[in-house]
MITI-416268 format. One line per field, with one value per residue (C-alpha): residue number from 1; residue in one letter; x, y, z. Coordinates in Angstrom, 2 decimals, decimal comma. Each point is the difference from the previous one (the first is absolute). Layout:
# MITI-416268
num c(NUM ...)
residu c(A ...)
xx c(X ...)
yy c(Y ...)
zz c(Z ...)
# end
This chain:
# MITI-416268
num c(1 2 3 4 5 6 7 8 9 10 11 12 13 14 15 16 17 18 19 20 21 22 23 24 25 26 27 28 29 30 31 32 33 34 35 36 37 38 39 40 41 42 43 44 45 46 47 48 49 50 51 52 53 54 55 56 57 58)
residu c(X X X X X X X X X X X X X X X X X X X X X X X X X X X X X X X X X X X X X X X X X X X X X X X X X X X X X X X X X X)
xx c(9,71 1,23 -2,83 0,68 0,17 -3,03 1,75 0,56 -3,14 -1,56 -0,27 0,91 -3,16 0,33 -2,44 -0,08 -1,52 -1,83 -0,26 -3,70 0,38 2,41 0,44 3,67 1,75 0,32 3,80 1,16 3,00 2,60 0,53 2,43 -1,13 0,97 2,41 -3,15 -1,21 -3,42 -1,47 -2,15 -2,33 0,43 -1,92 2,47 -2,05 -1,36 2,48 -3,08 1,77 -2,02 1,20 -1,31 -1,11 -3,64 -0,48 -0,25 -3,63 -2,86)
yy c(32,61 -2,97 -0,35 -1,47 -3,91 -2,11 -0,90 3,81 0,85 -2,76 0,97 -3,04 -0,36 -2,11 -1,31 -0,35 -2,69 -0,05 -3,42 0,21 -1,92 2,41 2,83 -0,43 0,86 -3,30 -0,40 -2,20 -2,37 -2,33 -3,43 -2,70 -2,91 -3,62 1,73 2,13 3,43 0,68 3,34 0,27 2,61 0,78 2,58 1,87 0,16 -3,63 -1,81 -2,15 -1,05 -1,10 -0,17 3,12 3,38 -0,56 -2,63 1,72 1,20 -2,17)
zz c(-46,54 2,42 2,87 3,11 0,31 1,17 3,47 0,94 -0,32 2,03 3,73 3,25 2,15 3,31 2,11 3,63 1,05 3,80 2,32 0,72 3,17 1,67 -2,74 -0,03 -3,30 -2,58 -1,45 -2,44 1,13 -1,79 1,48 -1,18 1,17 -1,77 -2,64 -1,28 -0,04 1,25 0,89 3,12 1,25 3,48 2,31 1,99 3,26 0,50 -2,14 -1,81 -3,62 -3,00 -3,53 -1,16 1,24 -1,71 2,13 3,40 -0,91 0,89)
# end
């Protein structure tokens, strides 16, 4: 009997991610800046960036 592949089975979690200063929701952005790539997290209230969503807690 065929079962159903690994990857089917699995099941997508995401996280939201709050700004503790204003408790605005915490998105991840694309910038191109200097002919690279670099991803950005950026609360949506405030607009305070850091690199990553982790480090918005204290």
């Amino acid at each position: 009997m065929a079962g159903a592949s690994k990857n089917s089975r699995t099941t997508v979690a995401t996280q939201k991610f709050e700004c503790p200063e204003c408790g605005g929701e915490i998105v991840m952005k694309t910038l191109y800046e200097n002919g690279r790539l670099r991803n950005v997290a950026e609360c949506s209230k405030c607009k305070l960036t850091k690199r990553r969503p982790k480090d918005f807690r204290k």
